[in-house]
N, C-alpha and C positions, 0 to 999 in steps of 0.2 A: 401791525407788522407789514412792512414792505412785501411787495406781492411775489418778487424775484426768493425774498428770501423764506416765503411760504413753499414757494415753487421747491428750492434748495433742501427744504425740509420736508415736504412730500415724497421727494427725490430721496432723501435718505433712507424715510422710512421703507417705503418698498422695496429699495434695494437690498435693505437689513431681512426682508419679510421673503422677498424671495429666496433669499439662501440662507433662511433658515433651519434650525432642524426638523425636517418631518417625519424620521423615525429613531426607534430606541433600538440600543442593542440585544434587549431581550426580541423583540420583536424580530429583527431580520436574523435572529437566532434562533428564528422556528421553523429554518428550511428544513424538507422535508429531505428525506435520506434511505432508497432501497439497501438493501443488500441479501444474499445468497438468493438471487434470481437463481431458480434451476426448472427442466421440463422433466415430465413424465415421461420414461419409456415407451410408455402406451398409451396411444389416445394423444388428444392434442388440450395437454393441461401445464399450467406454469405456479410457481410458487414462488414466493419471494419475504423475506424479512421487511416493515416498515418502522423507521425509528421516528415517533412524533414527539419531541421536546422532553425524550429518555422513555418515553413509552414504547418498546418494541412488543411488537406483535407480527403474526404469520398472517398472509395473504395468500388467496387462491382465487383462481380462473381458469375456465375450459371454452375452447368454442362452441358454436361460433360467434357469444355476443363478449366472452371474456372481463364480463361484471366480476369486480373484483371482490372477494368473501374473506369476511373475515374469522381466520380462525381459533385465535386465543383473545384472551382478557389479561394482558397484563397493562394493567392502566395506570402501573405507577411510574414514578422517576426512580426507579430500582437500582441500575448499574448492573441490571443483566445481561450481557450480550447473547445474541441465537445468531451460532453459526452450524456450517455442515448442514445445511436443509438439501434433503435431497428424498424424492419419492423414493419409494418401494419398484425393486422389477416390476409387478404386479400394476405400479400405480393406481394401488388402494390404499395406501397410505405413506403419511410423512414424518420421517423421521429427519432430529435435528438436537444439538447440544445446546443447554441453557445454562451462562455461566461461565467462569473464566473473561480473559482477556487473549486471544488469537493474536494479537499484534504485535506479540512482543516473548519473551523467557516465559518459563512457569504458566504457560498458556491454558494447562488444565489448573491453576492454584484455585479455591475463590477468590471472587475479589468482593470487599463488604465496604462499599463506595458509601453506604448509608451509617456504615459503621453500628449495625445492630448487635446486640451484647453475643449471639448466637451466629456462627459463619453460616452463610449461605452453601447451595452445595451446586456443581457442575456436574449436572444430568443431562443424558441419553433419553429423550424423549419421542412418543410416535403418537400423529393424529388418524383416526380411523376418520378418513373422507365419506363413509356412508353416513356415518352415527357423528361425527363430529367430534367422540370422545378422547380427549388427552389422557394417554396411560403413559403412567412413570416404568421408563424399561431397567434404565442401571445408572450406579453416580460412574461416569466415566466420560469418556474424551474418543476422539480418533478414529470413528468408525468407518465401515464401508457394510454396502448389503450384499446380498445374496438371493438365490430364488426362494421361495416361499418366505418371503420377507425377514429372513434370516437374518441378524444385524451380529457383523464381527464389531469389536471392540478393544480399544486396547487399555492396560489396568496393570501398574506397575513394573511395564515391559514385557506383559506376558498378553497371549490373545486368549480370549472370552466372548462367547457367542452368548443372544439371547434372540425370542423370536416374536415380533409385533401381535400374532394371532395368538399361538397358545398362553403367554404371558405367563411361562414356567417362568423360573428364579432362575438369573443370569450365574452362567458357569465356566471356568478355563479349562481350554479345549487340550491345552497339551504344557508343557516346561522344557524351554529349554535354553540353557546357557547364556547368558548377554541379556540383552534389551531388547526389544522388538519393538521396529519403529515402524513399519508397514505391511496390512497384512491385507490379500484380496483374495475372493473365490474367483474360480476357475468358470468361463463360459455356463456350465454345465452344473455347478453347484457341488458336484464332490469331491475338489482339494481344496486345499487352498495354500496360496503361494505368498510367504511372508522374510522377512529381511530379519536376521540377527546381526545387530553391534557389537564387535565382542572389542572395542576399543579401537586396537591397532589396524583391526581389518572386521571386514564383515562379510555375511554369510546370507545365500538365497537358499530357503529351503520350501519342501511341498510336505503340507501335514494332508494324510486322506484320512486316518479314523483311527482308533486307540489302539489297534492291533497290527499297524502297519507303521513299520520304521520310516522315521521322517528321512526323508532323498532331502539331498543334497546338491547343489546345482553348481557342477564345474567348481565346485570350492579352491580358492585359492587366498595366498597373502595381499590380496585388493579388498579395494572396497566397491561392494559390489552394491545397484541401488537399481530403484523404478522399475523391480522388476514387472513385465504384462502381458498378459495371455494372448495368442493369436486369437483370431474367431473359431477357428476348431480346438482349440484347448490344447492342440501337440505340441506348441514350442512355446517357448518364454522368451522374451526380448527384454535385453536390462543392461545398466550404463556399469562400466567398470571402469575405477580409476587407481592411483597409485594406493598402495596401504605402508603400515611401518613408519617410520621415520625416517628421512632424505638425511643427505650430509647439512652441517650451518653453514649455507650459500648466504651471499651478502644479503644483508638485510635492505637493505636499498634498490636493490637489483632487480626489475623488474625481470618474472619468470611467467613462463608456459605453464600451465596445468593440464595434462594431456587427459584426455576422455575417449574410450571407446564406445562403439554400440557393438554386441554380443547379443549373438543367438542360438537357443539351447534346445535340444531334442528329450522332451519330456519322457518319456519313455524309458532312457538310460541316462539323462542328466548331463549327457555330456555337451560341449560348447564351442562356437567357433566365433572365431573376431569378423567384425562382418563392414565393420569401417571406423578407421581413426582418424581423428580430431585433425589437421593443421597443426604444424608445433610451431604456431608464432602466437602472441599475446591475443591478438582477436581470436583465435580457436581455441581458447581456453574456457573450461567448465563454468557453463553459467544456468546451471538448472533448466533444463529446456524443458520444453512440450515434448512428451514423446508418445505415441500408440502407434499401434496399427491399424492398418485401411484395410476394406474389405475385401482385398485384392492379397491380401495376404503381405503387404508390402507395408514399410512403416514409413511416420512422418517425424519430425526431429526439427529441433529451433537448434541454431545455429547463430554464431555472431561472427564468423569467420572470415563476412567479407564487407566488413564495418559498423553492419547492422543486424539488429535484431528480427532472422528474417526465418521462414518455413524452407523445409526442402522435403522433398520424397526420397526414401533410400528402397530400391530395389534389390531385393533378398538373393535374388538368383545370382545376380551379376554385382553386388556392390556399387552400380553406377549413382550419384544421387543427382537432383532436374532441381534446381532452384526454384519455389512456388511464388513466392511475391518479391519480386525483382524492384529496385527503386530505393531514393534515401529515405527512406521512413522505417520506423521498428514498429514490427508488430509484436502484441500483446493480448492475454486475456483470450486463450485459446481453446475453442470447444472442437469438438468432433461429432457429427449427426449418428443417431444411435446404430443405424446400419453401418459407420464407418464410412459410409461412402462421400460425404462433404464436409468442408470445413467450413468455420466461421470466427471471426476476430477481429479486434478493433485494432487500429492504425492511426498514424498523425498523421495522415496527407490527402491531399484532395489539387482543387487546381487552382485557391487561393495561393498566394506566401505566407499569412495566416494561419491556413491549416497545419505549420508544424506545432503550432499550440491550438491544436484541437485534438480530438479522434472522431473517428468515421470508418463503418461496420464494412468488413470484405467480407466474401466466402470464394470457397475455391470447390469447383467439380473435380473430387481426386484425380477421376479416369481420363478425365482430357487435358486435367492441367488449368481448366479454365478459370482467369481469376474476376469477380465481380464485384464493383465496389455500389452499393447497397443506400448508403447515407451519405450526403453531404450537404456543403453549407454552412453555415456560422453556429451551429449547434453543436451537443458533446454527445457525443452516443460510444456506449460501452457495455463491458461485462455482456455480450451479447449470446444466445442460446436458441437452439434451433426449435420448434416446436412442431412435432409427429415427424411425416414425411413427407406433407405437400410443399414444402420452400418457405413456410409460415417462420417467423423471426420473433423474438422479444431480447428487449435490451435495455440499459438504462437511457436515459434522453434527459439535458439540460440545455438550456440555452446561459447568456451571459446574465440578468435576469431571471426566469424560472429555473429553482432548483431540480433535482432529481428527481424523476417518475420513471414509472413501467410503461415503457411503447415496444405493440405487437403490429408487426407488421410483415402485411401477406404480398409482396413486389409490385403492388397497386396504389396499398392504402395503409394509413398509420392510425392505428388509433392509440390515442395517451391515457391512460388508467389513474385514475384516484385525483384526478385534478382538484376536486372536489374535499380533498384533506389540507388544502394550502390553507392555512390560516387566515381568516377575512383582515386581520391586520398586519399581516407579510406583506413589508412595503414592494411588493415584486417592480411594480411600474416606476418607483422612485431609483432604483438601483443604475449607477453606473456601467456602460459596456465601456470595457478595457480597451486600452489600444494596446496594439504589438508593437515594442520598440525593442534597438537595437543598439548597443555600445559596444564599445573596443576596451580588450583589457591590456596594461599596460605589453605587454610580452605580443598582442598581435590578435591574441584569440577575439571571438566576435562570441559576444553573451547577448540574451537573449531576455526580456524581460516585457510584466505587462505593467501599461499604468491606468490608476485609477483616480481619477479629478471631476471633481463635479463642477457643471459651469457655473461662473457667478462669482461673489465672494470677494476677497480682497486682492489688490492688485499682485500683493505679493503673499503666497502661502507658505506657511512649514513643508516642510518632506518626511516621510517617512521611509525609509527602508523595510522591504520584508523580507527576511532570510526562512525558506522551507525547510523542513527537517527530512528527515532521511539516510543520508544525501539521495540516495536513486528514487530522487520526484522528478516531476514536472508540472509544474505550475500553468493552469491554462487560459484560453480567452474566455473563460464563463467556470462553470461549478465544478471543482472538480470529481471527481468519479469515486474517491476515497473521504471518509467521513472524517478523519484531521484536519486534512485542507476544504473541506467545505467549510468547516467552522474556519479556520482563517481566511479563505476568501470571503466568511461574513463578516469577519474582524475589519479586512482591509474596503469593505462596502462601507461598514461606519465609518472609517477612520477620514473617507473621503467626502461623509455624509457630513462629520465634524466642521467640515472647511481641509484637512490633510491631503497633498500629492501624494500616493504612496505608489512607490515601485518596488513590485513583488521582483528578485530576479532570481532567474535560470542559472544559476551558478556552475561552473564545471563539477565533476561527481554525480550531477545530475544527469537523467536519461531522456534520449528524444532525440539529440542531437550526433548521434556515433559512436564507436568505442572513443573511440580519440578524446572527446568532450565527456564520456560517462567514466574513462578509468586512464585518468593524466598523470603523466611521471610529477612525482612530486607532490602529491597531493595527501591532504590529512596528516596523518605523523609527520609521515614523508618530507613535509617543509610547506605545508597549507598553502598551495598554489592557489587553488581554488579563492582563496581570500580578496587576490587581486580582483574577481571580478565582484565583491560585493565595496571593494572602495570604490572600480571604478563605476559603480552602478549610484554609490553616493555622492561621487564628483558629477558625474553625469546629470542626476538631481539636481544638485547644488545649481548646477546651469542653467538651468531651464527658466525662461523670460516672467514666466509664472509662480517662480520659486524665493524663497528668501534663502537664500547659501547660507546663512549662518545660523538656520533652524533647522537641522537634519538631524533626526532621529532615525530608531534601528528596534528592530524588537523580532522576534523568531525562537521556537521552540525545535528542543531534542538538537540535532546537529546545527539546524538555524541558531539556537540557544550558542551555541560554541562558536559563531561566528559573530553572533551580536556582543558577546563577552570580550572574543580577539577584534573587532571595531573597535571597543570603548578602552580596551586595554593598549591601545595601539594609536588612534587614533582618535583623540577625544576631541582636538581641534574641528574635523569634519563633523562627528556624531555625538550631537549635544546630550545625549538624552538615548539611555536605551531597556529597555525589559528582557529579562534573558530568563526563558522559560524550561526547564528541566534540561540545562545546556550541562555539556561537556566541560572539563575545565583541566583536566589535568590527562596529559598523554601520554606520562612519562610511564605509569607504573602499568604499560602494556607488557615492559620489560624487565621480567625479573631476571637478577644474574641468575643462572642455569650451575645446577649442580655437578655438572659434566666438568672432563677438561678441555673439550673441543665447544667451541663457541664461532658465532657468524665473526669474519674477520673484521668488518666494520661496525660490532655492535656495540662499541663506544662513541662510535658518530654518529648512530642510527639515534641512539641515548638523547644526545646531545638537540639533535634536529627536532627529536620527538617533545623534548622540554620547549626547545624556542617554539616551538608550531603550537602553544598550549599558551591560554590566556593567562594563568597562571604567572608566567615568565615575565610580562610586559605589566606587573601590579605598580608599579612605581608610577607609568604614564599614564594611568586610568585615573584622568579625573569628571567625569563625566556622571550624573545622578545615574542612579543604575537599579532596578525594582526588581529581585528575584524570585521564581516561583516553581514551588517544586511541590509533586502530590508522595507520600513517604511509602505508597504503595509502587512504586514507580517498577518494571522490567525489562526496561529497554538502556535505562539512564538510571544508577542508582542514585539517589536522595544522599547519596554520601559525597558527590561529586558538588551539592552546593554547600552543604556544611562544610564541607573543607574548604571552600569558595570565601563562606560568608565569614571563617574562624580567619583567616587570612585577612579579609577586611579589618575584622576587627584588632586584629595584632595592629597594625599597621595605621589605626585611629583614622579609618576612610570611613565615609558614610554609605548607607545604602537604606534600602525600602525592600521587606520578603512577606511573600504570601505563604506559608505550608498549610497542606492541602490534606491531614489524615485519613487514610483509609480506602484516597483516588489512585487509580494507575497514570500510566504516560496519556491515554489518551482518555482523559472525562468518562469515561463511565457513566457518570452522573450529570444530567444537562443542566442540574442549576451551578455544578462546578464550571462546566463549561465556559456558562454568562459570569460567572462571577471572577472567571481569570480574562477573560475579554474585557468585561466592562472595566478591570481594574488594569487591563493595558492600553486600553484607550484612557482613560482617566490619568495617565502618569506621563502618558505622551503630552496629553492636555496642558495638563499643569505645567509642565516645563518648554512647551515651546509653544503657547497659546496664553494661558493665563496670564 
């Protein structure tokens, strides 16, 4: 052999060797994942939920070395979820639900992911932190505590106390009319102040004990919600908004949802309006933050003046003082136990990067002062204060390392459980994303990251990633929510493959203003938002690195509905797509109404709601297309791809489905997890690689 063409062929081989694959999807499928980080009232202790490859279990630490202990054995791949961890007043013990699905409808149902012949059950559990023992409290959902480690409960709309120490049989405390959707004790431990749904309007009342009539709080035809006790227990602070039923305003028409804050004199019940909303679309009800400060004064999230931001409202005078001023939304918001500071994560820092990050503020109520805590190229979230020296824990990710517990005292950071990352979690193999930026056909500026491994062939496939939700945000590393951590490891393979894949920030999405999170036109509305996921695949399509004629598309829940309106729409651009427990049909949001008054335009509302649905565009769908859907689903019913897939088949189109018995919208179960990833990468594979 000619020594050029040994050369040529040495040359090959190592080319082929260095990009090749060096990990599997099971593998980078064992990032590690906190959740319900919470502190103890007393004392400087933190707990937290860890999910290892569907094994969740509780974790505990106290200062000052914060070694983290583990407190249950659940060692299986169960499809149990533990949410609501939260100490006792006391902080002698932990109470926490096991069970259900939080993410989505029917959040107290079971969910039986393993599909055993016998339903699992959604209990009310407490760990005694001396003795270490787990005693079974109640099957229920909902709680909040109380002093002497009292646990309220809610149980078929009605409230139920039981208590961690005595471990009498769990019993309902009172009946009354409606649903009861929130119920809390009083400072002091003997009312308690809870919310009846009676449909049209709802109702705040205070139960004190079986011999005293339940008071009633400024009752009116509203709906009245969040209600929360000052620090002396004499007033109640809570949102009141419209009740009944408004005139049929156009359906199209974007409106105001007006909100008040109300403040109530415990004593006689009675109430006075203490500050309303803005009546323009940004002041409208978007579920805030709301308590009180120790100052007797409360605090309120606001999106009023584009962004999702804190303010202080001053009781005496209604004045309110904007607390985090700037384009960024804050999110994920705690209060220190005394009330007296805040704590929260934020997209901003002094990168142009940081708007797909987060990075930890607090604020000193009494001076207003605001401090930003974290920054840098890392994710830090869910953040919680711990006692009262200025001590922090939060989650912490970089683009690289997933999810861990970092406690940090305004010195020093220390990262917790490093030591659980699996020895073959390819961490140091993993791509850091870049931020990139396109133009959607209309002007808007969308926001996206890409994931490319160097090396490899001159020209690659693309992938498309569409986020479900819609109100995500996609970031430069892990994200903070265990759905998109598994697709950010989806979109780490797909680039480990040889795949460009670009995740995009799509309008509906949040991070970037109301303007970008709630666009006229959008979803039924006439699926604005859509423009920015073609222009996100043209955009691809371009790129020097790219083969334009291999663009693929794949995305779950509302991504789902977007990867379906791609391939229905445009098959020409997206070769190839996977459309995971997606949306498909818009129309039957709108049933005719038994009335004789009806919204004036609600035969063009009809009409748009049909065209904005993948459904509509079945004739120009020819593009291979692999459906999956799990028939436990509550976000997305499993009926949305059967009538998907019967439609195909009238129609003598082909396709490729995974059904998933027994799993919800969001895996439950981590071998379902790998099994709907490895089989969306495997279909992307096949069709624009094999």
């Amino acid at each position: 052999m000619k020594k050029t063409s040994l050369l040529l062929l040495l040359f090959s081989l190592f080319s082929g060797l260095a990009f090749s694959q060096s990990f599997t999807m099971e593998q980078v499928g064992k990032f590690s994942f906190p959740s319900e980080l919470t502190s103890s009232p007393t004392g400087e202790k933190i707990a937290w939920a860890m999910n290892e490859q569907g094994k969740r279990n509780i974790y505990f630490a106290e200062a000052p070395d914060f070694e983290p202990l583990k407190l249950t054995s659940y060692n299986e791949d169960a499809g149990q979820e533990i949410s609501n961890l939260q100490f006792t007043l006391d902080g002698e013990w932990l109470v926490f639900v096991r069970g259900g699905d939080h993410g989505g409808g029917n959040a107290s149902s079971p969910v039986n992911a393993q599909n055993l012949p016998k339903l699992p059950k959604v209990e009310i559990k407490a760990i005694n932190l001396a003795s270490g023992v787990i005693e079974d409290i109640a099957q229920g959902d909902d709680f909040s505590l109380g002093a002497q480690a009292d646990i309220l409960f809610l149980k078929g709309g009605q409230v139920w106390v039981a208590n961690a120490h005595n471990m009498e049989a769990p019993k309902q405390l009172f009946e009354v009319k409606g649903n009861v959707n929130y119920a809390q004790y009083s400072p002091d431990g003997g009312k308690i102040v809870f919310v009846s749904n009676r449909s049209s309007h709802s109702l705040i009342g205070i139960y004190q004990n079986d011999s005293t009539a339940i008071q009633w709080i400024s009752p009116s035809f509203h709906r009245d919600a969040l209600p929360i006790w000052s620090p002396d227990g004499e007033q109640i602070a809570f949102i009141r908004r419209q009740g009944g039923q408004g005139a049929e305003y156009p359906v199209l028409e974007p409106r105001h949802t007006p909100w008040e804050i109300w403040l109530a004199d415990v004593s006689n019940g009675t109430a006075k309006k203490l500050w309303k909303a803005p009546e323009t679309l940004r002041g409208s009800y978007s579920y805030p933050f709301f308590s009180f400060s120790t100052d007797g004064n409360l605090i309120f999230q606001s999106y009023e003046d584009g962004w999702q931001h804190l303010y202080s409202l001053e009781v005496a005078s209604g004045k309110t003082t904007l607390l985090t001023p700037g384009d960024y939304m804050v999110e994920q918001v705690k209060i220190s136990t005394d009330k007296s500071k805040l704590i929260f994560s934020a997209n901003t820092g002094p990168a142009p990067e940081d708007i797909d990050r987060r990075h930890i503020g607090t604020i000193d109520i009494a001076s207003k002062k605001l401090t930003w805590e974290t920054n840098g190229t890392g994710i830090e979230a869910y953040p919680v204060w711990i006692g009262n020296t200025g001590k922090k824990a939060y989650f912490s990710a970089t683009a690289q390392r997933p999810h861990l517990i970092a406690v940090y005292d305004g010195d020093n950071t220390k990262l917790l459980q490093e030591s659980i990352i699996p020895s073959d979690f390819p961490q140091t193999s993993l791509v850091v994303p870049k931020q990139v930026k396109f133009t959607a056909p209309d002007g808007t500026t969308v926001y996206g990251q890409l994931f490319e491994k160097e090396g490899g062939e001159a020209k690659k496939p693309g992938v498309i990633f569409a986020h479900g939700g819609p109100q995500r945000q996609m970031l430069l590393g892990w994200s903070y929510m265990d759905y998109y951590s598994n697709t950010y490891a989806l979109n780490q393979y797909l680039a480990e493959l040889g795949f460009v894949v670009l995740s995009v920030n799509y309008r509906l999405g949040i991070g970037y203003g109301f303007e970008f999170h709630r666009p006229a036109y959008g979803y039924y509305q006439g699926a604005v938002e859509y423009q920015d996921i073609k222009a996100g695949g043209e955009y691809l399509a371009a790129l020097p690195q790219v083969d334009g004629e291999k663009i693929g598309i794949y995305g779950g829940s509302y991504g789902g509905y977007l990867t379906a309106l791609a391939l229905a729409r445009d098959s020409e651009l997206f070769k190839v797509g996977v459309d995971i427990h997606g949306v498909h049909d818009l129309d039957g949001r709108y049933d005719l109404p038994e009335t004789y008054e009806v919204a004036p335009d609600l035969d063009k509302a009809k009409k748009i709601a049909w065209e904005s649905s993948p459904m509509a565009d079945l004739k120009t769908w020819t593009s291979p297309v692999l459906f999956i859907h799990a028939d436990d689903d509550r976000n997305v019913g499993v009926s949305q791809t059967a009538d998907m897939i019967r439609r195909f088949e009238e129609m003598g189109k082909p396709y490729e489905s995974i059904l998933i018995p027994g799993d919800t919208h969001h895996w439950m179960k981590w071998s379902n997890m790998i099994r709907v990833d490895q089989a969306t990468a495997d279909f992307l594979k096949k069709h624009l690689m094999d």
